[in-house]
C-alpha positions as a printed NumPy array, in Angstrom:
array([[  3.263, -55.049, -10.139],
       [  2.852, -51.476,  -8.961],
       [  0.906, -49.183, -11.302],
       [  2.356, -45.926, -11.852],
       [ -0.696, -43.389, -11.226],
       [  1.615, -40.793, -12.894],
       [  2.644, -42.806, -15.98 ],
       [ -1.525, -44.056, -15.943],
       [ -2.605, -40.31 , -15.968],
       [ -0.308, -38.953, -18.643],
       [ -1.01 , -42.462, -20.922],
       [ -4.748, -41.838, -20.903],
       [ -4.883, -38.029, -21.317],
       [ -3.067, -37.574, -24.29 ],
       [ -2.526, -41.161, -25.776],
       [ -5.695, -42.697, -25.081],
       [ -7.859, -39.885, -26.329],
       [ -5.715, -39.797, -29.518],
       [ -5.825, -43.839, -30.162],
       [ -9.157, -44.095, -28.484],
       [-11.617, -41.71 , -27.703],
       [-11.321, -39.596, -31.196],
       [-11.764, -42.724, -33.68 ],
       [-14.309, -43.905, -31.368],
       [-16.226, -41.016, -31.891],
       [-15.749, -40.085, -35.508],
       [-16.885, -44.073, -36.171],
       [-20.355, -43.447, -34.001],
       [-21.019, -40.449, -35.833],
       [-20.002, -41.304, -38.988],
       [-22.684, -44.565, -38.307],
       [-19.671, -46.633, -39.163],
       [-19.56 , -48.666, -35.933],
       [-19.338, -52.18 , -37.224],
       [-15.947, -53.653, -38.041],
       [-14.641, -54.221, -41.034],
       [-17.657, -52.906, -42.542],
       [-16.463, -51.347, -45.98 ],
       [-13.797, -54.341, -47.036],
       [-14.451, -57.643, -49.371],
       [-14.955, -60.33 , -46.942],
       [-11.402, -62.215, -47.81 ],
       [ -9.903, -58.892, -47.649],
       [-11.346, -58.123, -43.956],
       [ -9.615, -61.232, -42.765],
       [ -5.941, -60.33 , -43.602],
       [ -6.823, -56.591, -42.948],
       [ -8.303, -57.235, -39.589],
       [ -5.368, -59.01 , -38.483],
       [ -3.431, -56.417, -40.014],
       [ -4.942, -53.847, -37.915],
       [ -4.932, -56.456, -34.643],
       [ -1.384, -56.724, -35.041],
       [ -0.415, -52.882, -35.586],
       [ -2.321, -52.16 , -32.936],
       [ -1.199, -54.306, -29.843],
       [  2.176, -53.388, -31.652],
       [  1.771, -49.35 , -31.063],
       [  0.164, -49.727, -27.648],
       [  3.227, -51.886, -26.631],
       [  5.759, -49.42 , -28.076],
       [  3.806, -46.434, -26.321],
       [  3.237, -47.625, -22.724],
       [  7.386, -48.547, -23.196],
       [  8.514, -45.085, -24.212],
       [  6.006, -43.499, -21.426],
       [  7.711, -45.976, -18.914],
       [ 11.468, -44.662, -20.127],
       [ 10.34 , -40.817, -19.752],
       [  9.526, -41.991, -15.796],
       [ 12.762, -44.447, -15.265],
       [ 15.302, -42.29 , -17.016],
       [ 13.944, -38.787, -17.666],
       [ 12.917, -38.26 , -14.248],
       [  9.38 , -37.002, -16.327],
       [  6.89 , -38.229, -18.959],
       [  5.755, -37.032, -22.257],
       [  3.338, -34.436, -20.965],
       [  4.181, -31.041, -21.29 ],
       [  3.345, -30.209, -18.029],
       [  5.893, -32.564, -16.488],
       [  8.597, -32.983, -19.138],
       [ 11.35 , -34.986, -18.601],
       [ 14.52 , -33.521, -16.638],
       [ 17.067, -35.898, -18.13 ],
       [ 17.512, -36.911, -22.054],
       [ 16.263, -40.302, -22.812],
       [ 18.236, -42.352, -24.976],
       [ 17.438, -45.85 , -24.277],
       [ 15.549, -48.572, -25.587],
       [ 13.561, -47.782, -28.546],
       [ 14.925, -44.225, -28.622],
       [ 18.493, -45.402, -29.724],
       [ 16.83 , -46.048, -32.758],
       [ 14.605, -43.488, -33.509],
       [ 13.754, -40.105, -32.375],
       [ 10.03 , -40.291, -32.031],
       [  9.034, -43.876, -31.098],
       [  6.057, -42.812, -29.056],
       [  4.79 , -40.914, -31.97 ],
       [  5.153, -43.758, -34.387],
       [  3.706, -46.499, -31.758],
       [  0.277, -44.305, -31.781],
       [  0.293, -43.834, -35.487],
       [  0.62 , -47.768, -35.887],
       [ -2.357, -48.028, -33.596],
       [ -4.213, -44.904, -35.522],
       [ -3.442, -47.048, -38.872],
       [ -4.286, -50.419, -37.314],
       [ -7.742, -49.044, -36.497],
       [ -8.463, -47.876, -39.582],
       [ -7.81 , -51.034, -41.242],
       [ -9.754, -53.204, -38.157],
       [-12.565, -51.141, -38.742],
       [-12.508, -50.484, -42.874],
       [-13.042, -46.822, -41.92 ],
       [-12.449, -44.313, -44.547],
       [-12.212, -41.699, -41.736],
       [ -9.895, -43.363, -39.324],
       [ -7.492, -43.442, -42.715],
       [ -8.087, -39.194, -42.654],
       [ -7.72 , -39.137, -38.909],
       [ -4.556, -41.546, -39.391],
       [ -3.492, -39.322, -42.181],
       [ -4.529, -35.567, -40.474],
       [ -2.464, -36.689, -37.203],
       [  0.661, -37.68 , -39.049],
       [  0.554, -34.481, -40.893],
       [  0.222, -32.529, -37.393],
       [  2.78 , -34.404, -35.925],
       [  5.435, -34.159, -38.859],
       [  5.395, -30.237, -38.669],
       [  4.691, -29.971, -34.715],
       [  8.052, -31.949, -34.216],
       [  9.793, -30.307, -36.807],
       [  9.63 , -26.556, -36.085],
       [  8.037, -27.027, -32.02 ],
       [  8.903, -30.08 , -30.452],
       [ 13.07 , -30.18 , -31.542],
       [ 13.53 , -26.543, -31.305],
       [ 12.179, -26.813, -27.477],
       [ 14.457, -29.552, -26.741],
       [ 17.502, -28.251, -28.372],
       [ 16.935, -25.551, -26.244],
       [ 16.21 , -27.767, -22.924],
       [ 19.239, -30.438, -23.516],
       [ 21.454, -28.508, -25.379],
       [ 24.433, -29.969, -27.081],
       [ 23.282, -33.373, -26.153],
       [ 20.314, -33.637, -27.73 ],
       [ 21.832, -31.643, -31.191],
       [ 24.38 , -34.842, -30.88 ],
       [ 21.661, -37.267, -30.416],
       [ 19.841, -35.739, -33.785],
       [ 22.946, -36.139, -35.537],
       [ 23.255, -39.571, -34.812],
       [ 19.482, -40.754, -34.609],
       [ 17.196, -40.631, -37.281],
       [ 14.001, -38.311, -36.647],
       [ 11.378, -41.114, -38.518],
       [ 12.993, -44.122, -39.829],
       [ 14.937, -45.795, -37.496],
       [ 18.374, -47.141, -37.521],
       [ 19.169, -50.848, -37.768],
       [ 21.609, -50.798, -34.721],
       [ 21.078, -49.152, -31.605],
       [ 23.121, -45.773, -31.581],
       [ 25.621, -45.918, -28.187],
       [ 25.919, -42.245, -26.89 ]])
């Protein structure tokens, strides 16, 4: 399999910091390094897996929606090398912001994985960001990008919760 140096650049510069490099560092200086640290031990089980689960689930959905910005947008995610084209395939037939919501199930499965109190406030602080970012930057730049496409495609496809069937454009 060829790796995509482009798709590999833009997934650790803005994802991986965000999923990786932040709650790593507010767990080492918080002293809060061992997992599952704060739970009851019969909690920590079904947490941990929890967390395990939510987490291979959101890096799975993000490397997918990265790899549909490159194969159909002609772009990726970054803002310095947006997509040319409007992608709606695959997970984004369904929801608007499946990238987002794959790196707040890994923000949330950390949190639970490692008991933290603060990866729940960074989980909780990046969701907030993200829910007025998109809303008044994000869909106002691509309504101006795509045009009457994309103000189709938020008629039809739901911003956060996502449909049950895929919406065919």
């Amino acid at each position: 399999m060829k790796v995509n140096r482009r798709l590999v650049k833009v997934f650790f510069i803005a994802p991986f910091n965000i999923m990786v490099v932040v709650p790593g560092l507010l767990l080492w200086f918080s002293n809060q390094t061992g997992f599952l640290g704060s739970f009851d031990w019969n909690l920590n089980l079904f947490l941990g897996a929890l967390g395990a689960g939510l987490i291979f689930l959101g890096v799975v959905i993000a490397w997918s929606c990265v790899s549909l910005f490159k194969d159909y947008g002609d772009g990726t995610p970054a803002p310095w090398d947006p997509p040319k084209h409007l992608v709606v395939r695959g997970l984004y037939c369904h929801v608007r912001n499946p990238l987002v919501e794959g790196v707040f199930c890994v923000l949330l499965g950390e949190a639970l994985l490692a008991g933290s109190f603060l990866l729940l406030l960074w989980f909780f602080f990046f969701v907030s960001i993200n829910l007025v970012y998109t809303l008044l930057i994000e869909e106002p730049e691509l309504l101006n990008r795509f045009g009457e496409p994309f103000r189709t495609y938020m008629k039809n496809v739901p911003r956060w919760f996502p449909r049950k069937t895929p919406w065919e454009n």
